[in-house]
Wavefront OBJ file of the C-alpha trace (Angstrom):
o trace
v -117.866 -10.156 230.627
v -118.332 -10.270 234.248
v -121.012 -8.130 236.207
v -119.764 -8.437 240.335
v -120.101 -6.272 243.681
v -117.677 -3.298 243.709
v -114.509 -3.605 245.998
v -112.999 -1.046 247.575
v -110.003 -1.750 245.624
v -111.522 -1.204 242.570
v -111.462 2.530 242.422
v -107.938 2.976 241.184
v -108.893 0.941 238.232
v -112.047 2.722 238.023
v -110.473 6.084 238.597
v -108.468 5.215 235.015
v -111.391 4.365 233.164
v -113.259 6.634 234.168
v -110.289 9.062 232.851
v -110.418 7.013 229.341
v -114.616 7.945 229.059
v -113.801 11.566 230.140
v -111.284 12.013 227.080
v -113.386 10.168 224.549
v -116.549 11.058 225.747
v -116.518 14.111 227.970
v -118.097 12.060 230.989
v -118.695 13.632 233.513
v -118.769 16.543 231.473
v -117.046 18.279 234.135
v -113.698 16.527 235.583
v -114.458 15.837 239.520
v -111.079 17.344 241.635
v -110.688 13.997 243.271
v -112.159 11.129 241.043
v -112.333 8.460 243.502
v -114.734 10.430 245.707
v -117.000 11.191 243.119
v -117.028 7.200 241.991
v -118.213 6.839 246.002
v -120.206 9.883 246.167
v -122.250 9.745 249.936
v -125.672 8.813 248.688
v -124.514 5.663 247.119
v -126.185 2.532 247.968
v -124.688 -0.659 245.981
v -122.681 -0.495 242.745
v -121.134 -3.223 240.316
v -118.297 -3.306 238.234
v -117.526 -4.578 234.241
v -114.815 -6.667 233.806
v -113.540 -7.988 230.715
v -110.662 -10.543 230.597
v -109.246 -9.300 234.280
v -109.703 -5.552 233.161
v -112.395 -3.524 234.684
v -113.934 -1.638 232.220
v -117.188 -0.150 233.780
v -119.181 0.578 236.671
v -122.814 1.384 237.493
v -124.620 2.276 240.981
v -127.493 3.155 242.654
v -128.117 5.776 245.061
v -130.495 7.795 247.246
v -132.733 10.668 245.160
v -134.323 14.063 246.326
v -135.199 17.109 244.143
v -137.415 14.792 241.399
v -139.051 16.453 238.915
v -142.448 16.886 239.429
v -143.261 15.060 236.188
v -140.495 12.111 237.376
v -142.581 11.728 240.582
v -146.008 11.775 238.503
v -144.795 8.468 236.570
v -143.862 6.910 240.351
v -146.314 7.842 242.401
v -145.514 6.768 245.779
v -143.178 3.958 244.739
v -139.362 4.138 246.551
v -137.084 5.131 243.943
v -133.180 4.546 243.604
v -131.184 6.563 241.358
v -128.902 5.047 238.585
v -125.690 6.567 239.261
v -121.733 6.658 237.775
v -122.635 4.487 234.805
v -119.953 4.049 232.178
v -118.075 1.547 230.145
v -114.514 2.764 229.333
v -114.031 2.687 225.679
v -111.824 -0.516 226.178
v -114.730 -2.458 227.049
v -117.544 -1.297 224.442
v -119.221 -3.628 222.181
v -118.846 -6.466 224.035
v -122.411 -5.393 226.174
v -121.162 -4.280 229.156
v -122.906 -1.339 228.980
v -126.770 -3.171 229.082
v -125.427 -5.154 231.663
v -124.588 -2.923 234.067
v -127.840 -0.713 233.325
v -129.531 -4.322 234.223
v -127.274 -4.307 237.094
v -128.453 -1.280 238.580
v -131.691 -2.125 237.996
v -132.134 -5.508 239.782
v -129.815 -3.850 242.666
v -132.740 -1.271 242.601
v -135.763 -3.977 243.040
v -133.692 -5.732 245.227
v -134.185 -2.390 248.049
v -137.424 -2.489 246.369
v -137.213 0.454 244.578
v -137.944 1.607 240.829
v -134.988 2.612 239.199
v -134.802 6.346 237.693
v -131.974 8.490 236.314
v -130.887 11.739 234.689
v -128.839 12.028 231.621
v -127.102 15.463 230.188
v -128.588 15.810 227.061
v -125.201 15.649 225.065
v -125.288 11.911 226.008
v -126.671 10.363 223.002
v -124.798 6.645 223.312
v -126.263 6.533 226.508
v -129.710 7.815 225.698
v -129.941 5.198 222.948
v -128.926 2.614 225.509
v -131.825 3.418 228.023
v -134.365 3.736 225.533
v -133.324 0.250 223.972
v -133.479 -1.224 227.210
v -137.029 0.253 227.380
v -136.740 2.763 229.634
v -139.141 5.803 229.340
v -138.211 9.961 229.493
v -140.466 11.414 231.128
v -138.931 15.038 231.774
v -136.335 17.479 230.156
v -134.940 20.385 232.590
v -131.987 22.280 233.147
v -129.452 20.370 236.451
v -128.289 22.898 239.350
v -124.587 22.427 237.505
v -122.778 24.290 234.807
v -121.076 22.831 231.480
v -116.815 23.889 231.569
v -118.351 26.375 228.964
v -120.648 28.121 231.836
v -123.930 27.015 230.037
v -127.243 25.138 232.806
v -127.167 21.418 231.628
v -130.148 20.204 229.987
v -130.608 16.967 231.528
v -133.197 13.950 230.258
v -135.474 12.055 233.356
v -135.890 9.024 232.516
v -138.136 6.030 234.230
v -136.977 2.124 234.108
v -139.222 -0.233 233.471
v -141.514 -2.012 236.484
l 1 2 3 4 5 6 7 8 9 10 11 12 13 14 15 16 17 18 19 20 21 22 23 24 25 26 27 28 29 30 31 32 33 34 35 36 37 38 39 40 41 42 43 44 45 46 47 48 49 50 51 52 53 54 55 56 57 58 59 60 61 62 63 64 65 66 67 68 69 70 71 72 73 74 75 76 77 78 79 80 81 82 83 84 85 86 87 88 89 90 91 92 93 94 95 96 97 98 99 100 101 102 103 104 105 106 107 108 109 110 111 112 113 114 115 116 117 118 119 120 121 122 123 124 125 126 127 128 129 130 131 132 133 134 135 136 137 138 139 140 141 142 143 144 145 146 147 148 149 150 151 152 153 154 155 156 157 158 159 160 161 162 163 164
C-alpha cells in the first residue's frame, strides 16, 4: 500500500472508486452531478491517494472549516483546525489498511499547516465511525448537516476531534 500526493490525473481513477463506495456503501449518500468536482471541492487544501498494486483505491483530504459546532469549537479552543475531507477506500482496496492510513494521512497533512484535524461523519457511517474511534479520535457533537438524505430526511451527522 502506498500513501502519495494527489495528481491531477488521479481523479478519473478516483471518480471510479468513488462510484464502487457509492454502490456498496452509499458514500456520499447523495451522488454529486459531476464527481470530479466534488473530489476537488474549493476549500480543499492537500489530499493523498491509496494505491494498491498500481490501482488507486482511496483518497483522503483536508480542507478549510466554518460553521463548527459550538461544542466542536469548545474541545479546540483557539487552535487552527483543518477538516478531514473525501475519505474513502473503494471496496477493492479494504483490509489491506488503507483506510487508517489515509485517516493518518490527513492528519499529519493537518499538523503540517499546523492545524488539529476535525471531521463530520453521517451517522449511517458505522465502518467509518469504528475507524476514527480506533484511531482514537474523540465525538464530541451529534447534529443534524444543512443537507438532505435521497429520502428527504436532515442528516444526523457525528463531530468528531483527532487526537493532539
Amino acid at each position: 500500500m502506498i500513501i502519495r500526493p494527489r495528481e491531477p490525473s488521479d481523479l478519473p481513477a478516483l471518480v471510479a472508486a468513488l462510484r464502487e463506495v457509492h454502490e456498496a456503501d452509499a458514500y456520499p449518500v447523495n451522488w454529486p452531478d459531476d464527481p470530479a468536482a466534488w473530489l476537488d471541492p474549493p476549500k480543499l487544501l492537500d489530499a493523498r491517494v491509496a494505491e494498491l498494486d498500481g490501482e488507486i483505491v482511496g483518497q483522503a483530504g483536508i480542507g478549510e472549516t466554518e460553521g463548527l459546532p459550538a461544542k466542536v469549537l469548545a474541545v479546540v479552543g483557539d487552535e487552527p483546525v483543518a477538516a478531514v475531507v473525501r475519505l474513502f477506500v473503494a471496496p477493492s482496496g479494504r483490509g489491506h489498511g488503507a483506510g487508517r492510513l489515509l485517516l493518518d494521512a490527513a492528519v499529519a497533512m493537518a499538523a503540517g499547516r499546523g492545524a488539529r484535524a476535525v471531521l463530520d461523519v453521517e451517522a449511517g457511517g458505522t465502518a467509518a465511525i469504528a475507524l476514527y474511534e480506533r484511531a482514537g479520535w474523540k465525538r464530541v457533537h451529534s447534529g443534524p448537516g444543512d443537507w438532505t438524505t435521497p429520502s428527504g430526511e436532515t442528516a444526523l451527522l457525528h463531530h468528531y476531534v483527532g487526537p493532539s
